[in-house]
C-alpha positions as CSV (number, residue, x, y, z in Angstrom):
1,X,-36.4,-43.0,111.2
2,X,-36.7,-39.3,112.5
3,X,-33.4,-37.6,112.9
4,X,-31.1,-38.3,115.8
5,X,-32.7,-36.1,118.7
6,X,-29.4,-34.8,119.8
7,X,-28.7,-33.7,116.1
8,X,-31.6,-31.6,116.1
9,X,-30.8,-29.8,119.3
10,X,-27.1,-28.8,117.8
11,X,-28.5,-27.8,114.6
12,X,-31.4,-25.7,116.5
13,X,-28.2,-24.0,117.5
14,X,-26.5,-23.2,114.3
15,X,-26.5,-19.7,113.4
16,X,-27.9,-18.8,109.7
17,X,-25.4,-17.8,107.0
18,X,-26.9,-15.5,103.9
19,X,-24.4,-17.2,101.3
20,X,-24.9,-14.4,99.1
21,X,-22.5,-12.2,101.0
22,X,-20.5,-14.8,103.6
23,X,-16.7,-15.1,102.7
24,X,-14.8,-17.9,102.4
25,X,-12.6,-16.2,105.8
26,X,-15.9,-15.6,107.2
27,X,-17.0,-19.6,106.9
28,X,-13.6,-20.2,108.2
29,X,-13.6,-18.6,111.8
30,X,-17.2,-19.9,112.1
31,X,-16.3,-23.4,111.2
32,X,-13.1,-23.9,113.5
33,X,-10.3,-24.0,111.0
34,X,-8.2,-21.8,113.9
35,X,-9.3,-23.8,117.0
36,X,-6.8,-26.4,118.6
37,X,-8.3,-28.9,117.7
38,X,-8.4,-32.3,120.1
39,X,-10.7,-34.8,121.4
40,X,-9.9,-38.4,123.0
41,X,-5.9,-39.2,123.7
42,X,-3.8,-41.3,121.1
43,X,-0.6,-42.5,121.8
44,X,1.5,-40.5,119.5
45,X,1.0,-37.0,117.3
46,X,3.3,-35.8,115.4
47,X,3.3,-32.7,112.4
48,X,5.3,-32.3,109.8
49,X,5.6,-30.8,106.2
50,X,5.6,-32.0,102.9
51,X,4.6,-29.9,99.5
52,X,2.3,-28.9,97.4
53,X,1.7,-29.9,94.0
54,X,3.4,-26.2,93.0
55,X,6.7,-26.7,96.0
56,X,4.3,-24.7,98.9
57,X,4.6,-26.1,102.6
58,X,1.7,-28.4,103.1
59,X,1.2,-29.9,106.6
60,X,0.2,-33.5,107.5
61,X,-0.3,-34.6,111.3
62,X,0.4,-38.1,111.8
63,X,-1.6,-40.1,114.7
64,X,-0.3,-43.0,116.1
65,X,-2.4,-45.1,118.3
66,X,-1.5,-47.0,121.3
67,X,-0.3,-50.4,120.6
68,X,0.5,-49.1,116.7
69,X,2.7,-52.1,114.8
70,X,6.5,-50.7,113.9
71,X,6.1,-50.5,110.4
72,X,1.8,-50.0,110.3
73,X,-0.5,-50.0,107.8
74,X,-1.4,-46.9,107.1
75,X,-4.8,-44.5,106.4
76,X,-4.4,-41.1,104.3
77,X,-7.3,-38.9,105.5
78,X,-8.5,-35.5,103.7
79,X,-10.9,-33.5,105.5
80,X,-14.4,-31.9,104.5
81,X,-15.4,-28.3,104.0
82,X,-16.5,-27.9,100.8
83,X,-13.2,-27.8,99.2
84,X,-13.8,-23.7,100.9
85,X,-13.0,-24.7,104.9
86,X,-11.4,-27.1,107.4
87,X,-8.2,-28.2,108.0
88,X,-6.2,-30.8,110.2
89,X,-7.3,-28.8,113.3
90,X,-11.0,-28.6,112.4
91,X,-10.7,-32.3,112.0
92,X,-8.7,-33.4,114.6
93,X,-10.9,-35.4,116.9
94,X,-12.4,-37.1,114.0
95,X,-9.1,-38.3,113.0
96,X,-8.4,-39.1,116.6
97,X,-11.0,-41.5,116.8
98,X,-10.3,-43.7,113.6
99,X,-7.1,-44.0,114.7
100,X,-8.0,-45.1,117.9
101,X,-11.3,-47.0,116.2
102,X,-8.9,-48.7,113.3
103,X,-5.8,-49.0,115.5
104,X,-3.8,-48.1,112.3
105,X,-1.4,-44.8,112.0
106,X,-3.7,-42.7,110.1
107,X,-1.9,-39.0,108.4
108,X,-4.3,-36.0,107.9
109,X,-3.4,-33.5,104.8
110,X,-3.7,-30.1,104.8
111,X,-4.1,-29.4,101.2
112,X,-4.8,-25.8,99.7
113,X,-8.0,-24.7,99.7
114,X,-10.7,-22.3,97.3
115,X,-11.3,-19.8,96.2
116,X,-8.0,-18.8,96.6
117,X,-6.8,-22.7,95.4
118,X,-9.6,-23.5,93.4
119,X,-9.8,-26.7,91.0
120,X,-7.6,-28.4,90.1
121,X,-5.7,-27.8,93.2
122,X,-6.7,-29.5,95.9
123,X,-6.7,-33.3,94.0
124,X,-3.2,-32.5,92.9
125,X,-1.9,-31.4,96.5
126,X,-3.6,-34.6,97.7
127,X,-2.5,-36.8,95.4
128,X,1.4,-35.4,95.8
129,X,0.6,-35.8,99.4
130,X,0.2,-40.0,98.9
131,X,3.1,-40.3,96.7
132,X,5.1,-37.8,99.4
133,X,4.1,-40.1,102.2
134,X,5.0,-43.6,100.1
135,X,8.4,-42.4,99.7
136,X,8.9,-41.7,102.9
137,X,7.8,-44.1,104.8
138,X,10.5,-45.5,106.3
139,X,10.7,-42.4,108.1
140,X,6.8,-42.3,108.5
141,X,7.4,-45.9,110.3
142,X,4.5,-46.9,108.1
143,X,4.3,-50.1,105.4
144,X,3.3,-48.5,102.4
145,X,2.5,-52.0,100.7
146,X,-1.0,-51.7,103.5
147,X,-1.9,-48.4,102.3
148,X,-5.9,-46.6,102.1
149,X,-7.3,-43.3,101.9
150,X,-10.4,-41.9,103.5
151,X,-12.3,-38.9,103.6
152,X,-15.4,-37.4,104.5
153,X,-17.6,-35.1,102.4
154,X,-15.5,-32.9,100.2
155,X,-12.9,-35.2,101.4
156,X,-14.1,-38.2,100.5
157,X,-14.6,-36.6,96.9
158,X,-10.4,-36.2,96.9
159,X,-10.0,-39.4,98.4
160,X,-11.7,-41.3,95.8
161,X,-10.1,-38.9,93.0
162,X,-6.9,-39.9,94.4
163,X,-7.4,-43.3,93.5
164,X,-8.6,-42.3,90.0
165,X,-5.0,-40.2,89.6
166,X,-3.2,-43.3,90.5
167,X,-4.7,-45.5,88.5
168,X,-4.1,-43.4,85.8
169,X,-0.9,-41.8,86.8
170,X,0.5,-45.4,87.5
171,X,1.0,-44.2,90.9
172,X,1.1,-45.7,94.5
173,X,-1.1,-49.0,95.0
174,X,-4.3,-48.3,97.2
175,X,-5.5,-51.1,98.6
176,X,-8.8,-49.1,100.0
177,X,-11.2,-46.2,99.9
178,X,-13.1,-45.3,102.8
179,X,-16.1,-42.7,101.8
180,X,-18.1,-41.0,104.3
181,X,-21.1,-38.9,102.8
182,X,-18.9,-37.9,99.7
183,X,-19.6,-35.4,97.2
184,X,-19.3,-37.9,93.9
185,X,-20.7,-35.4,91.5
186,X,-21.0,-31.3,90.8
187,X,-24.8,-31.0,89.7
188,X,-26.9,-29.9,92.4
189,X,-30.1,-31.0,90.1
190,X,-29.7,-34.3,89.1
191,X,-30.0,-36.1,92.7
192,X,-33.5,-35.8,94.4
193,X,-31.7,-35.9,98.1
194,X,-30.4,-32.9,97.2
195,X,-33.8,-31.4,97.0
196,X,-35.4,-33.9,99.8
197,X,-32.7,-33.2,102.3
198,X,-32.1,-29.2,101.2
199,X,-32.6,-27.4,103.8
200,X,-32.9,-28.3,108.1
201,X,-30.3,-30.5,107.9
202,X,-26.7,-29.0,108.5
203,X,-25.5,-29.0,104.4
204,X,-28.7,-27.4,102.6
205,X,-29.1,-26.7,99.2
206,X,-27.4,-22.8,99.1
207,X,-24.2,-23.8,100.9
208,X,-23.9,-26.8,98.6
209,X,-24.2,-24.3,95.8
210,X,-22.0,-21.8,97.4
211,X,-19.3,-24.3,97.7
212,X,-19.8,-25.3,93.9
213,X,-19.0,-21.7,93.0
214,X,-15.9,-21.3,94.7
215,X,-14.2,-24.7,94.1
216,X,-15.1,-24.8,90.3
217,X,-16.6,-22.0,89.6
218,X,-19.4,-22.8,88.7
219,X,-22.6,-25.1,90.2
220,X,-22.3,-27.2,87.4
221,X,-19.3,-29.0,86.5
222,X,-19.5,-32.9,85.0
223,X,-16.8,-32.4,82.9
224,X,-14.2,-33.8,84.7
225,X,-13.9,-36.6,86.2
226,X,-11.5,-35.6,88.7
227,X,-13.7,-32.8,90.1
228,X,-17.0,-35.2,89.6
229,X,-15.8,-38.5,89.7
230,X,-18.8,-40.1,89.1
231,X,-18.7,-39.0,85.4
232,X,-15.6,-41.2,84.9
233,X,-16.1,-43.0,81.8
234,X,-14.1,-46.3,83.5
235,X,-14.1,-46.6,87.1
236,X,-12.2,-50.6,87.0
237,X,-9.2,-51.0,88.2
238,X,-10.1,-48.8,91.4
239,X,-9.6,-50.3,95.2
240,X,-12.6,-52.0,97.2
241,X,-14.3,-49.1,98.5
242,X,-16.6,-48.2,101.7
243,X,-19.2,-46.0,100.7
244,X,-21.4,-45.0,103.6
245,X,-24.3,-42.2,103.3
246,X,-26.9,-40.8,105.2
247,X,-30.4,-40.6,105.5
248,X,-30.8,-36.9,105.5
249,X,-28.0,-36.1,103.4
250,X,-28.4,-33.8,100.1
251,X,-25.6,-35.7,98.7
252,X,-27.2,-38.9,99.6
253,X,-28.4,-40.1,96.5
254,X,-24.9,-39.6,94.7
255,X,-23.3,-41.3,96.9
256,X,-25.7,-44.5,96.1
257,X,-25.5,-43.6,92.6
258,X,-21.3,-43.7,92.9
259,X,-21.1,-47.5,95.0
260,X,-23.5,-48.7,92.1
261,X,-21.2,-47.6,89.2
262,X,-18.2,-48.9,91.1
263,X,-20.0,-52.5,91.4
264,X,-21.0,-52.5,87.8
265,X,-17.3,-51.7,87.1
266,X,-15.8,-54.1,88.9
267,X,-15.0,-52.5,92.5
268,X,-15.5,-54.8,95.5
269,X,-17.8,-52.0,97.0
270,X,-19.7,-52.2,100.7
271,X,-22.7,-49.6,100.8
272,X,-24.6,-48.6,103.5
273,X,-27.4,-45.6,104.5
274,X,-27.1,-45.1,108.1
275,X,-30.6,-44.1,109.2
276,X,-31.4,-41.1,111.6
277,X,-28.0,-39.1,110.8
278,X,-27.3,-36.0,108.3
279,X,-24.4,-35.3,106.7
280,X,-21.3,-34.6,108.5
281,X,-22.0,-37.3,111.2
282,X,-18.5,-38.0,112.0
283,X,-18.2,-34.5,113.5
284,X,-20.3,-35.5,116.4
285,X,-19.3,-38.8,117.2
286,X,-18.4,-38.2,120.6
287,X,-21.9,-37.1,121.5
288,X,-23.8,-39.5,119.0
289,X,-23.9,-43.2,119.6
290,X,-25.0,-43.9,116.3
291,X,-22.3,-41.8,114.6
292,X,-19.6,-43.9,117.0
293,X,-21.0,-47.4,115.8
294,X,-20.7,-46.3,111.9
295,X,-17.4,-44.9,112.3
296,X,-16.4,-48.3,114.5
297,X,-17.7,-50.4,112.1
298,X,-16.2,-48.6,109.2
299,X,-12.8,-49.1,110.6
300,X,-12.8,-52.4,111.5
301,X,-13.6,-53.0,107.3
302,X,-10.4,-50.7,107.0
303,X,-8.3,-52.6,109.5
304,X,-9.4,-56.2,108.3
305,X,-9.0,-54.9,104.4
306,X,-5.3,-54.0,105.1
């Protein structure tokens, strides 16, 4: 199918970055990580602090939808950006509408970022974030026995690494993973999407790259399977999992790849390509039919899997 029409008039409207010279700050203010945020209504927002994996103040905002139950189930969400960008502002309407789409409390962390955070980081803030929020959940008004992470892009990378630590750490129990358009792997030339999809389609090749560099250091890394999760050598043991791609997505193929290797290990694991939509679909869901239905559908897997 040819790309969502009203995709290609917003990214007609992107401005070109030369990722030879753009800073991390630079991405930033371009990418919203100071705006307000907002987008539809939900019943209840609240922000507080927890802390880093090193004792730093790292913020969570917790979104409560109308007609929430007492103790609810409850979704941890970790934003995109490459690791580099976003934060719980930048992504505020998209966690606004699977709250509203789920009708579960979902919590958005704000975990340290690269360069100036680089790997390993951002997993370990993440996964000190879940543990953070399961013991206080009583004050969280949340069941932690229901509990899932999501994420999208970057996000969905620490999402799914999450549950890696967990296993492994004997950790919290996650009963779910919900993946939008992750990042499952840190070689920009073993996945022909990354090639097919490289440039014209909101994440091209270079910025892929550039984020590479500043999260790991690098634009390969396969070493570690908590920075390319794919290249775990045992992936059982991990929660059912949502894996959704898209069609003109560099990261496409790895994301396949990824709901494949959790099937052959075990991992009750739903897949699906949407058609027609690039990476970073969620961000326009307001304006995209499409993106709504996928991220409707995706919840209502989360809600009835809790």
């Amino acid at each position: 199918m040819p790309l969502d029409p009203v995709i290609q008039e917003i990214i007609k409207s992107l401005p070109p970055n030369d990722f030879e010279t753009l800073t991390p700050e630079e991405f930033r203010i371009g990418n919203g990580d100071y705006s307000e945020g907002g987008g539809e209504d939900v019943d209840e927002i609240e922000d507080i602090n927890l802390s880093t994996a090193n004792g730093e103040d790292m913020a969570i905002r917790i979104y409560r939808p109308e007609g929430v139950e007492a103790e609810s189930p409850v979704v941890v969400f970790f934003h995109g950006g490459g690791w580099v960008v976003g934060n719980i502002n930048s992504h505020d309407g998209q966690c606004r509408g699977l709250a509203n789409s789920s009708g579960l409390t979902v919590i958005a962390v704000d975990y340290r970022k690269a360069p100036e955070h680089p790997f390993p980081a951002p997993p370990e803030d993440c996964y000190s974030a879940v543990c953070q929020i399961v013991e206080r959940s009583e004050e969280f008004r949340i069941d932690s026995d229901r509990l899932a992470v999501a994420g999208d892009s970057a996000g969905a990378n620490l999402a799914t690494v999450v549950c890696q630590m967990s296993r492994d750490r004997n950790g919290p129990e996650i009963k779910h993973q919900m993946l939008f358009y992750g990042c499952f792997d840190i070689d920009p030339d073993r996945w022909p999407s990354h090639t097919e999809n490289g440039e014209g389609y909101i994440l091209d090749r270079e910025m892929i790259r550039w984020f590479y560099r500043n999260y790991v250091g690098s634009e390969k890394f396969v070493d570690d399977s908590y920075a390319s999760p794919i290249r775990a050598q045992d992936l059982s043991g991990l929660p059912p999992a949502q894996v959704i791609t898209a069609e003109f997505d560099p990261l496409r193929d790895e994301g396949e790849a990824y709901a494949e290797a959790l099937n052959e290990a075990g991992v009750e694991t739903y897949y699906e390509c949407v058609p027609s939509l690039p990476h970073a679909f969620l961000v326009f869901f307001e304006m995209v039919p499409a993106a709504r239905e996928v991220m409707v559908a995706a919840c209502k897997r989360l809600a009835s899997a809790l």
